[in-house]
ROKEFI-582404 format. One record per atom (N, C-alpha, C): residue in three letters; atom name; x, y, z. Coordinates in Angstrom, 3 decimals, padded with zeros to 6 digits. Layout:
REM ROKEFI-582404
<res->ala, atom->CA, xx->X, yy->Y, zz->Z>
...
END
This chain:
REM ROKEFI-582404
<res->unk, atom->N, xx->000.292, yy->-002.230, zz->-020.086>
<res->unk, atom->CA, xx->000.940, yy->-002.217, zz->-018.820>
<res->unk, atom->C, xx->001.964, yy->-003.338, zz->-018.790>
<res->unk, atom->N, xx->003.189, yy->-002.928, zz->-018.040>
<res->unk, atom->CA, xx->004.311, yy->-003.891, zz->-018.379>
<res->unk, atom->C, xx->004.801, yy->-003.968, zz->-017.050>
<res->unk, atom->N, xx->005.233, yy->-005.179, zz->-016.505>
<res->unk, atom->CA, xx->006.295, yy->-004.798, zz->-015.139>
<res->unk, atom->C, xx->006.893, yy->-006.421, zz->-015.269>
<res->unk, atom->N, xx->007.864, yy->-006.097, zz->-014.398>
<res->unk, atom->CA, xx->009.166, yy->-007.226, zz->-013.735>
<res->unk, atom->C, xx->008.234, yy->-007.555, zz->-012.338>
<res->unk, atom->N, xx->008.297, yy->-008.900, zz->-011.854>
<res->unk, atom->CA, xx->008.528, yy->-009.332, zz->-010.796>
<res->unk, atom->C, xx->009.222, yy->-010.154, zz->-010.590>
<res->unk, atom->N, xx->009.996, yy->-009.830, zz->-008.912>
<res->unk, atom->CA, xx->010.292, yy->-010.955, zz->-008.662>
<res->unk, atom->C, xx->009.667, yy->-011.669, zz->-007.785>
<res->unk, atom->N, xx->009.483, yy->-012.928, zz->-007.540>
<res->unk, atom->CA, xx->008.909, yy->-014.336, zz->-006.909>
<res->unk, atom->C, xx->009.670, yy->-014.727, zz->-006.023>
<res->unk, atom->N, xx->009.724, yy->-015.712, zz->-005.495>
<res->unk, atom->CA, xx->010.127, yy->-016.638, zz->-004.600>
<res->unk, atom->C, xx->011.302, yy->-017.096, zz->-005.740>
<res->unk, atom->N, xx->010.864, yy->-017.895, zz->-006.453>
<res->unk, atom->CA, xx->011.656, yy->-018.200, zz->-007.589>
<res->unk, atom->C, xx->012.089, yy->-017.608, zz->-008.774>
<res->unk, atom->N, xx->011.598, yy->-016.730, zz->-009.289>
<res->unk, atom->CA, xx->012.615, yy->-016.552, zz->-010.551>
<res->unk, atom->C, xx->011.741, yy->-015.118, zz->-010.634>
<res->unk, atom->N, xx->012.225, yy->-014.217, zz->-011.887>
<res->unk, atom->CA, xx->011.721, yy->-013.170, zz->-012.281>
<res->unk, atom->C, xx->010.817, yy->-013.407, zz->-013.358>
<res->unk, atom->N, xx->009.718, yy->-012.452, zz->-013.022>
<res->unk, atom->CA, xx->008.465, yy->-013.091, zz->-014.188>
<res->unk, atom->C, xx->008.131, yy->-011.854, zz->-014.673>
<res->unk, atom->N, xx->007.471, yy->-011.541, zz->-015.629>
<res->unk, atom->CA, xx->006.829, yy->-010.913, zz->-016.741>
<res->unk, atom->C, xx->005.732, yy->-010.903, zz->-016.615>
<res->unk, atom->N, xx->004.724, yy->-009.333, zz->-016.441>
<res->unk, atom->CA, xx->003.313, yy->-009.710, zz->-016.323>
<res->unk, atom->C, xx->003.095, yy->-008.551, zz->-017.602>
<res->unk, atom->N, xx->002.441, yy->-008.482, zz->-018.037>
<res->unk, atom->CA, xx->001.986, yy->-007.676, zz->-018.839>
<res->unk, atom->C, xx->000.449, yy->-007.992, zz->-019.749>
<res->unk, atom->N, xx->-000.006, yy->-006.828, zz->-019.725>
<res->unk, atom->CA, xx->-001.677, yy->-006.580, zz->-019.827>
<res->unk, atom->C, xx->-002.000, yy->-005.489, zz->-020.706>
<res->unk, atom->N, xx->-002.711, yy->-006.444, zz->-022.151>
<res->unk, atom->CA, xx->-002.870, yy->-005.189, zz->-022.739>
<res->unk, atom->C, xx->-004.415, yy->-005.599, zz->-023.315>
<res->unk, atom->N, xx->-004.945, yy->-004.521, zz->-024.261>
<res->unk, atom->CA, xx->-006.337, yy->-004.402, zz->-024.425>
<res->unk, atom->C, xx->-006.332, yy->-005.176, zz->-025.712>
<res->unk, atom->N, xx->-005.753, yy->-005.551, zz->-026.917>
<res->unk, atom->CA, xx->-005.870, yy->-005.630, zz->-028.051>
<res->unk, atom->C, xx->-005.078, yy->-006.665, zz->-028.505>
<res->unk, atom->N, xx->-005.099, yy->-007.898, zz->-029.685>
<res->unk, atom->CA, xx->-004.340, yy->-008.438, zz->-029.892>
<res->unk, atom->C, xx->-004.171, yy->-008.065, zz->-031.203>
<res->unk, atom->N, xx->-002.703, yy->-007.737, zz->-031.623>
<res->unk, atom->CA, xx->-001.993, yy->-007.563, zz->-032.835>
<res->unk, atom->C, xx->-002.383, yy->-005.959, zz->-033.404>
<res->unk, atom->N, xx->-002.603, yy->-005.434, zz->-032.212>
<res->unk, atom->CA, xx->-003.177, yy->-003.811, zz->-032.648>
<res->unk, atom->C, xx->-004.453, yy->-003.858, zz->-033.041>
<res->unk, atom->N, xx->-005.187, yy->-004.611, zz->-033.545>
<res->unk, atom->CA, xx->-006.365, yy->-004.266, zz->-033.843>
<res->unk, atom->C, xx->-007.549, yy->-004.866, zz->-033.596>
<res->unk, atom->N, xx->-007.247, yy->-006.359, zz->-032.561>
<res->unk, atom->CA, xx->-008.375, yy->-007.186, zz->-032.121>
<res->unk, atom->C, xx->-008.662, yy->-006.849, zz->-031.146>
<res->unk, atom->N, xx->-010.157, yy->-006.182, zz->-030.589>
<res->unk, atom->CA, xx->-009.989, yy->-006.419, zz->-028.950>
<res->unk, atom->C, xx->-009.918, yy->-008.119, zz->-028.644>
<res->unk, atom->N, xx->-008.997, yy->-007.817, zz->-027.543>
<res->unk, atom->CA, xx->-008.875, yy->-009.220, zz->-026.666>
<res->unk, atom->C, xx->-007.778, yy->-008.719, zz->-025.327>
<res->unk, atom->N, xx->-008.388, yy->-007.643, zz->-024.566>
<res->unk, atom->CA, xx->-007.935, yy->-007.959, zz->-023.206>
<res->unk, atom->C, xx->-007.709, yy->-008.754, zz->-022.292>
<res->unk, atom->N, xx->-006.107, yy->-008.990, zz->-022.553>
<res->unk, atom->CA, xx->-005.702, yy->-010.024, zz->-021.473>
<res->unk, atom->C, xx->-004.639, yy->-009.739, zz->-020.870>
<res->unk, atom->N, xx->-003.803, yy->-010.658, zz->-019.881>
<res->unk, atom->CA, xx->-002.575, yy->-010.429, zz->-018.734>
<res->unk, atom->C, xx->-001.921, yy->-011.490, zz->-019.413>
<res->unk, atom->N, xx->-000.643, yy->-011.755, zz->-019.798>
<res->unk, atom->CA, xx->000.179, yy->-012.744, zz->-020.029>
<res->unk, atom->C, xx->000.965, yy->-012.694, zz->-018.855>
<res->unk, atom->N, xx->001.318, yy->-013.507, zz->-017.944>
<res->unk, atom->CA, xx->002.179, yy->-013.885, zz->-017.000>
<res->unk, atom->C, xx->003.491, yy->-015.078, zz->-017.428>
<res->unk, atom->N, xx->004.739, yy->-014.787, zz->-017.365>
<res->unk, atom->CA, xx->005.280, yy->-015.475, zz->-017.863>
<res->unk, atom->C, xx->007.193, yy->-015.458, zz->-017.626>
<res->unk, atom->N, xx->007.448, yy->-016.270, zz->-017.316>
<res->unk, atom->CA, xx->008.942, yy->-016.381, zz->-016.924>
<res->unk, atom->C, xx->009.729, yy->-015.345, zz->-017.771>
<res->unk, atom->N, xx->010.496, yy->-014.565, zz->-017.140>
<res->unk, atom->CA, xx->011.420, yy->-013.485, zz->-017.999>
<res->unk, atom->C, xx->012.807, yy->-014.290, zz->-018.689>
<res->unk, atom->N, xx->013.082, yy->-015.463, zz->-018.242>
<res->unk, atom->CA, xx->014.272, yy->-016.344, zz->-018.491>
<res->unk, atom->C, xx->013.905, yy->-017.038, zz->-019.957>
<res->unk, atom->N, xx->014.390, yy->-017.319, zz->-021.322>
<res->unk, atom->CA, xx->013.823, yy->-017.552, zz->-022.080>
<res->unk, atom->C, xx->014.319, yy->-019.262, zz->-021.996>
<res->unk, atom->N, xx->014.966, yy->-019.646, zz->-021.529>
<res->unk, atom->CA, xx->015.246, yy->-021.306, zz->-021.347>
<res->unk, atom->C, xx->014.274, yy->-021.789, zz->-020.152>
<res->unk, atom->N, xx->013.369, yy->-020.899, zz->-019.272>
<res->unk, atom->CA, xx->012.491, yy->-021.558, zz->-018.388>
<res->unk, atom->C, xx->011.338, yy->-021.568, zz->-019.073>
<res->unk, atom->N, xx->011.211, yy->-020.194, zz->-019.965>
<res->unk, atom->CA, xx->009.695, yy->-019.865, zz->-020.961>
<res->unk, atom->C, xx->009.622, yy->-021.318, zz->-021.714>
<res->unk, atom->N, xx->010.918, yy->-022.015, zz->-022.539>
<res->unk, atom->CA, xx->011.055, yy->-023.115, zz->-023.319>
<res->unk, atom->C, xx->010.825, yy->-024.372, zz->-022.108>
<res->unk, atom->N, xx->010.649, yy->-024.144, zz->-021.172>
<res->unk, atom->CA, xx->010.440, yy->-025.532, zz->-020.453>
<res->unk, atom->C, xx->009.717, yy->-025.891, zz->-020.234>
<res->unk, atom->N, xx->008.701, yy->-024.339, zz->-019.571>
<res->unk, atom->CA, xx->007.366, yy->-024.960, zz->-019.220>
<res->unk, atom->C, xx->006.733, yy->-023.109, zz->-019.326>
<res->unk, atom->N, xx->005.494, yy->-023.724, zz->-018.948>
<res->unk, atom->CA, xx->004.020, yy->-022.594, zz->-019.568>
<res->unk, atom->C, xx->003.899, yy->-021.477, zz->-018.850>
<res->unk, atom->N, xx->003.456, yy->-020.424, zz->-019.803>
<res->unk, atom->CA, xx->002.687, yy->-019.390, zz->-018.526>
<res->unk, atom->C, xx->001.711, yy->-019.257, zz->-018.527>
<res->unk, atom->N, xx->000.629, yy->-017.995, zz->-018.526>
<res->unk, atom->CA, xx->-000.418, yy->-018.181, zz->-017.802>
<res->unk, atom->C, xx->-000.903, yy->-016.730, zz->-018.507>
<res->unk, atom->N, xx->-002.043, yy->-017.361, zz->-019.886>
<res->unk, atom->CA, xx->-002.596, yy->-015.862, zz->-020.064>
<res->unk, atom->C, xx->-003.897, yy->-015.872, zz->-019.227>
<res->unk, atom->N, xx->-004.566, yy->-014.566, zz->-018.998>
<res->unk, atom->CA, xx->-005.814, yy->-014.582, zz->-018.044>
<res->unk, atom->C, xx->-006.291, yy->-013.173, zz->-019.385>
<res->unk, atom->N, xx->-007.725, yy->-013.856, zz->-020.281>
<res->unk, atom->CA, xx->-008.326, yy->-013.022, zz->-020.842>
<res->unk, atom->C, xx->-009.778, yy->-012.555, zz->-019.746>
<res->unk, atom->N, xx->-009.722, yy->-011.114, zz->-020.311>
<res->unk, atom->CA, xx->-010.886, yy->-010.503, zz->-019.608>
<res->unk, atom->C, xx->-012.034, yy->-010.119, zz->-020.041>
<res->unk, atom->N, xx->-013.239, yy->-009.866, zz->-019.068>
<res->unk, atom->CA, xx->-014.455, yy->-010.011, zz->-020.343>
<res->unk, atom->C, xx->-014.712, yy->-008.253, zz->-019.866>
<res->unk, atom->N, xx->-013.579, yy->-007.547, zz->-019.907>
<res->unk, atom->CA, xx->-013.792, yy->-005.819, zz->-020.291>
<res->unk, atom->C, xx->-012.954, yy->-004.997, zz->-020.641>
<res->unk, atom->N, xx->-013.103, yy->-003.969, zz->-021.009>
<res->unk, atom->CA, xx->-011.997, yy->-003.227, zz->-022.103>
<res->unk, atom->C, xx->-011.792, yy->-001.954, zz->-021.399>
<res->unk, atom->N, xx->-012.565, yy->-001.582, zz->-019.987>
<res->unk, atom->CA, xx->-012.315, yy->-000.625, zz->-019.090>
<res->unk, atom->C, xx->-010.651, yy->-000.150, zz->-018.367>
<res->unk, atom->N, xx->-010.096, yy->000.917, zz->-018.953>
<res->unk, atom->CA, xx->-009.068, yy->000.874, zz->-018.611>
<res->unk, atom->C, xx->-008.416, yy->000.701, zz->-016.953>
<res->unk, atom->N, xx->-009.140, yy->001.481, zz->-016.302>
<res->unk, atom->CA, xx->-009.088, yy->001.921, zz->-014.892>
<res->unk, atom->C, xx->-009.507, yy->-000.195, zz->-014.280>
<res->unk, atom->N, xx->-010.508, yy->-000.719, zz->-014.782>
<res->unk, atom->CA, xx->-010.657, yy->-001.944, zz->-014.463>
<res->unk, atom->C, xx->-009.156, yy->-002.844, zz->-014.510>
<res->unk, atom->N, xx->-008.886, yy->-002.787, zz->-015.797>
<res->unk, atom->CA, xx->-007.497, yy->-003.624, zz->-016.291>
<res->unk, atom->C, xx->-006.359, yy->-003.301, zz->-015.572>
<res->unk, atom->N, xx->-006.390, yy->-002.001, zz->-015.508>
<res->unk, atom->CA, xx->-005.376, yy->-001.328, zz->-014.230>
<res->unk, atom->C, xx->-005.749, yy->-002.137, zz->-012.928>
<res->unk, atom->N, xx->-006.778, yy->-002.215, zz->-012.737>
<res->unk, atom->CA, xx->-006.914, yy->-002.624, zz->-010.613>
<res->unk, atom->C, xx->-006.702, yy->-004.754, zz->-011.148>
<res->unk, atom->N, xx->-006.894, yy->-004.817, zz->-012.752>
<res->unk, atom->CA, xx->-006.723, yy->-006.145, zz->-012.270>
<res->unk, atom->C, xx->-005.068, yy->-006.632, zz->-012.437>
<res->unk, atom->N, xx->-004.681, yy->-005.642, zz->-013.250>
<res->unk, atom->CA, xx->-003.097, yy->-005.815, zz->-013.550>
<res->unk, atom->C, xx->-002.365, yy->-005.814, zz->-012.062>
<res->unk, atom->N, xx->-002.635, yy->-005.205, zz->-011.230>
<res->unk, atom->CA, xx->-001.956, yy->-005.051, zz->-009.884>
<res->unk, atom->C, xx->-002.186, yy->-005.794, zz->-009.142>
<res->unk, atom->N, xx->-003.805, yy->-006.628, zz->-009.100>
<res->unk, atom->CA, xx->-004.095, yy->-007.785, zz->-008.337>
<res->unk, atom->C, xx->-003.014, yy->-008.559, zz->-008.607>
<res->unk, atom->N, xx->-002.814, yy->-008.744, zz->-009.873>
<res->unk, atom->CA, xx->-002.353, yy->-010.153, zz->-010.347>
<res->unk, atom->C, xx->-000.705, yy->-010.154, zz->-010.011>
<res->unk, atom->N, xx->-000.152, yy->-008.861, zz->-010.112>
<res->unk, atom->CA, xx->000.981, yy->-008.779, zz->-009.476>
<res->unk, atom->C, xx->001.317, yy->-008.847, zz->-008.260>
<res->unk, atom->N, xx->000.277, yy->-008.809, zz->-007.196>
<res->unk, atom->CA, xx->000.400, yy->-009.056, zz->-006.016>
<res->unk, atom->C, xx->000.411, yy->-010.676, zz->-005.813>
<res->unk, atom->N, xx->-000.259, yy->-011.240, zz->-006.806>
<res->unk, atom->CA, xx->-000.500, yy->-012.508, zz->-006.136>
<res->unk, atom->C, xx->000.707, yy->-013.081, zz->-006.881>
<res->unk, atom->N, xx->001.187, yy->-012.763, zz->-007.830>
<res->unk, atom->CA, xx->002.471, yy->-013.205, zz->-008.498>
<res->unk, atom->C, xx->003.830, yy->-013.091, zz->-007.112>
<res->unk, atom->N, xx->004.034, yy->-011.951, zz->-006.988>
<res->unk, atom->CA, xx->004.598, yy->-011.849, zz->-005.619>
<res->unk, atom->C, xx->004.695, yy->-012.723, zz->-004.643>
<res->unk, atom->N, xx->003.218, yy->-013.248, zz->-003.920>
<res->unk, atom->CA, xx->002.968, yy->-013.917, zz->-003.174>
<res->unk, atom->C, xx->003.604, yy->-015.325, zz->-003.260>
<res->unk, atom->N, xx->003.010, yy->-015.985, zz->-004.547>
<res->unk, atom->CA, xx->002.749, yy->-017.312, zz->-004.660>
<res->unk, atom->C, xx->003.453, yy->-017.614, zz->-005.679>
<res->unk, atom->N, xx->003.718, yy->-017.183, zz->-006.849>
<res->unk, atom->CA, xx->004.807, yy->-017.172, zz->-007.906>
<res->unk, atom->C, xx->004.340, yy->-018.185, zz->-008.731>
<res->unk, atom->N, xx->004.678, yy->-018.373, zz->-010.130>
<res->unk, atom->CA, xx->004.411, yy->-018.543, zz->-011.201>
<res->unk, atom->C, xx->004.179, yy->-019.993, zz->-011.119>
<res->unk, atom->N, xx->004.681, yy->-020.863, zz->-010.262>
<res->unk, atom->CA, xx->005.370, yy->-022.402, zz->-010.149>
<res->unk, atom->C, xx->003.597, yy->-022.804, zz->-008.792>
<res->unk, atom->N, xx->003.849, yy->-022.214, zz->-008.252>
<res->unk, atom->CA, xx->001.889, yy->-022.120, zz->-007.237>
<res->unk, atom->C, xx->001.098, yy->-021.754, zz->-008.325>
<res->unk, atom->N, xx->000.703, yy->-021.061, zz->-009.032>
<res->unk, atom->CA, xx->000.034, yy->-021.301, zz->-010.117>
<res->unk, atom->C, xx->-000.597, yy->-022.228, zz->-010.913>
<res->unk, atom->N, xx->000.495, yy->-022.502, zz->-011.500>
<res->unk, atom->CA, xx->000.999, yy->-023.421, zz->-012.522>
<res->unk, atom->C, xx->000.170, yy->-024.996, zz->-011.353>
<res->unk, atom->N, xx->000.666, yy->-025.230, zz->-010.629>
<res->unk, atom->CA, xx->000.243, yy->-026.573, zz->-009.800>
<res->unk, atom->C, xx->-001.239, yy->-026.325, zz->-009.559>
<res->unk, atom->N, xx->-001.917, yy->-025.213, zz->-008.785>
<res->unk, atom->CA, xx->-003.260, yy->-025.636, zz->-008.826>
<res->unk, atom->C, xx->-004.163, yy->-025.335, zz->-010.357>
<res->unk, atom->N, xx->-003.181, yy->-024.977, zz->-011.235>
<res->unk, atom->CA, xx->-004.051, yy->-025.244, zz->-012.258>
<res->unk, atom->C, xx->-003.986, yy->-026.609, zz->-012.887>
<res->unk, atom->N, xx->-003.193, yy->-027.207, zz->-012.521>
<res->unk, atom->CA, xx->-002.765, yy->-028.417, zz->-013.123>
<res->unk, atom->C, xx->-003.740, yy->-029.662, zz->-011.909>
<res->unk, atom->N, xx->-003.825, yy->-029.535, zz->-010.797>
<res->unk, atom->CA, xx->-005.049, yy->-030.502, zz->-010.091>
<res->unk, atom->C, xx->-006.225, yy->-029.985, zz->-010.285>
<res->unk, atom->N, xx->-006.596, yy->-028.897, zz->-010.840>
<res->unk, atom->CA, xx->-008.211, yy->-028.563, zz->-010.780>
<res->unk, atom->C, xx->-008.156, yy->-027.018, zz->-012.122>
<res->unk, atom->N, xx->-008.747, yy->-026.820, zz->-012.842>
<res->unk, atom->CA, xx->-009.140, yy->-025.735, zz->-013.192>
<res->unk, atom->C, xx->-009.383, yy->-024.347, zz->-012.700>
<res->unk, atom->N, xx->-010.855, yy->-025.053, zz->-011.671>
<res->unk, atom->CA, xx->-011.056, yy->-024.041, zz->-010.754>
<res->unk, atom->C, xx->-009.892, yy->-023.840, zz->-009.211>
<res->unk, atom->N, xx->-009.205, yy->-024.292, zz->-009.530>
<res->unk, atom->CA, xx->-008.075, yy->-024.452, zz->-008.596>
<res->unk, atom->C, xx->-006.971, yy->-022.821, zz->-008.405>
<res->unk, atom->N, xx->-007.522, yy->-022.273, zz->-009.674>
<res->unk, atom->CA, xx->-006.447, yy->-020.917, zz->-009.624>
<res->unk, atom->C, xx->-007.402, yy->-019.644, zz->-009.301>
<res->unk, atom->N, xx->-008.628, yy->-020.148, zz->-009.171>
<res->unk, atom->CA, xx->-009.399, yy->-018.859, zz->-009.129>
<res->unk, atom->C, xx->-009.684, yy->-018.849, zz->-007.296>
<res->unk, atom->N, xx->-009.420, yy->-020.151, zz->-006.828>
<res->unk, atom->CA, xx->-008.963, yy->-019.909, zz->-004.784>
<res->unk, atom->C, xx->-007.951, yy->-018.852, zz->-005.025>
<res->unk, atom->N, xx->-006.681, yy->-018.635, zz->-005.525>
<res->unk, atom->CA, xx->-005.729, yy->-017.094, zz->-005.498>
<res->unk, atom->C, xx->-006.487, yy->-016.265, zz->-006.202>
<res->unk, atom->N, xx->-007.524, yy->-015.675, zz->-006.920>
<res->unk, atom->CA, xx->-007.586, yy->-014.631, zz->-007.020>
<res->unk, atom->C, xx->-009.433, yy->-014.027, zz->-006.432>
<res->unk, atom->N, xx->-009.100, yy->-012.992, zz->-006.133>
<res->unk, atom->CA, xx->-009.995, yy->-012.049, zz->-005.376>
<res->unk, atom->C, xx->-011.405, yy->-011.857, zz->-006.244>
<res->unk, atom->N, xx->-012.476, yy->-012.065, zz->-005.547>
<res->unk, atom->CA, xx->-013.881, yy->-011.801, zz->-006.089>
<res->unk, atom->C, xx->-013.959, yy->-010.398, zz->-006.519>
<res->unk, atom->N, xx->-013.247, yy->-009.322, zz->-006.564>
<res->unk, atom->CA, xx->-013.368, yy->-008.467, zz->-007.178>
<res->unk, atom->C, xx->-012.347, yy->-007.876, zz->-008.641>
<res->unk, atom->N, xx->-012.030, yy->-008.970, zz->-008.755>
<res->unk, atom->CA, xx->-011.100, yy->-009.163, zz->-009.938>
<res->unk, atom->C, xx->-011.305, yy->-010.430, zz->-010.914>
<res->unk, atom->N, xx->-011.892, yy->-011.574, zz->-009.966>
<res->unk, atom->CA, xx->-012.093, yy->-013.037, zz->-011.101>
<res->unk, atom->C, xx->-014.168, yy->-012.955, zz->-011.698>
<res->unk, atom->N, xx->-014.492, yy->-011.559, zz->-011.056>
<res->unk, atom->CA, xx->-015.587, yy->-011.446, zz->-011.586>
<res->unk, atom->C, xx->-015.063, yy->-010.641, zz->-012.987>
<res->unk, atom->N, xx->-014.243, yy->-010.431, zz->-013.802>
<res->unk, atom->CA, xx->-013.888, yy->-009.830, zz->-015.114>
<res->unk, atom->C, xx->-013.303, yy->-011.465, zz->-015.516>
<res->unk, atom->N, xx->-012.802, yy->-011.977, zz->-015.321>
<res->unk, atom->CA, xx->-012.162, yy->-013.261, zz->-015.921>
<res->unk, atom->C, xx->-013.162, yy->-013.767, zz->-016.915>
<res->unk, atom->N, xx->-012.489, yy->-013.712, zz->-018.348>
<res->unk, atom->CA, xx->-013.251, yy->-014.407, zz->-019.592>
<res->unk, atom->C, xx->-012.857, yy->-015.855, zz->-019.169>
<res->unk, atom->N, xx->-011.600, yy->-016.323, zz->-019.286>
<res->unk, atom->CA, xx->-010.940, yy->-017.426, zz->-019.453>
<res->unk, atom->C, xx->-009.544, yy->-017.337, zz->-019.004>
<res->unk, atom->N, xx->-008.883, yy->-018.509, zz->-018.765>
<res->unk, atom->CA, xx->-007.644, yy->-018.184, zz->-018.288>
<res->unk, atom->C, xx->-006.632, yy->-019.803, zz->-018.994>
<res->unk, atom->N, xx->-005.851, yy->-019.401, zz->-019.698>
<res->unk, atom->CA, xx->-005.136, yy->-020.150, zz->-020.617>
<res->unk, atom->C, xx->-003.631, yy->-019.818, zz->-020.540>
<res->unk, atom->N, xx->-003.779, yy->-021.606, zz->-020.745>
<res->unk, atom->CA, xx->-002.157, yy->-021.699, zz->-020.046>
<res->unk, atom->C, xx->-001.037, yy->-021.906, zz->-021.667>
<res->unk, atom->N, xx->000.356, yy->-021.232, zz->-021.772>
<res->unk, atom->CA, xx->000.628, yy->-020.580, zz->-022.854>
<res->unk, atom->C, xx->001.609, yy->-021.683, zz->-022.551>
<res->unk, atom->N, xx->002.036, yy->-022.345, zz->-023.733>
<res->unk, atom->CA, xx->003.166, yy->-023.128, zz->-023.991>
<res->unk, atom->C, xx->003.570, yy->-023.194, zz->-025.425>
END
């Protein structure tokens, strides 16, 4: 799953797939600045999941675009940076109950 948003601030990149390099499972969401001189400045935001359910990855891919919408990549980025558990206040108990881990990409 692939889409554009735009933010408050800039246009971001969410995309969510089941597998890494074609053949590992490792379902995750990469969130991440579409500008490649902002990608070089500062981090985005992978969120791995602990399921391989398509219809699941679907309802969490859209959460996450909503809240991308909302709060944008830069709100993120800050409450993960004062607290850990600081990014899981934005996301919904029926979506951060799949959350393996959530790692910040630089």
């Amino acid at each position: 799953m692939f889409d554009r948003v735009e933010s408050k601030e800039e246009i971001i990149v969410i995309l969510t797939k089941k597998f890494y390099l074609f053949f590992f499972p490792m379902p995750h969401t990469s969130i991440m600045p579409i500008s490649v001189t902002k990608f070089l400045a500062y981090s985005g935001i992978q969120i791995r999941w602990n399921t391989m359910d398509k219809l699941i990855l679907e309802k969490c891919h859209k959460k996450i675009i909503e809240i991308v919408k909302i709060n944008g990549l830069n709100k993120m980025r800050e409450l993960a940076n004062e607290s850990s558990l600081n990014i899981y206040a934005l996301l919904t108990p029926d979506i951060s109950q799949y959350i393996k881990r959530i790692i910040w990409i630089r």
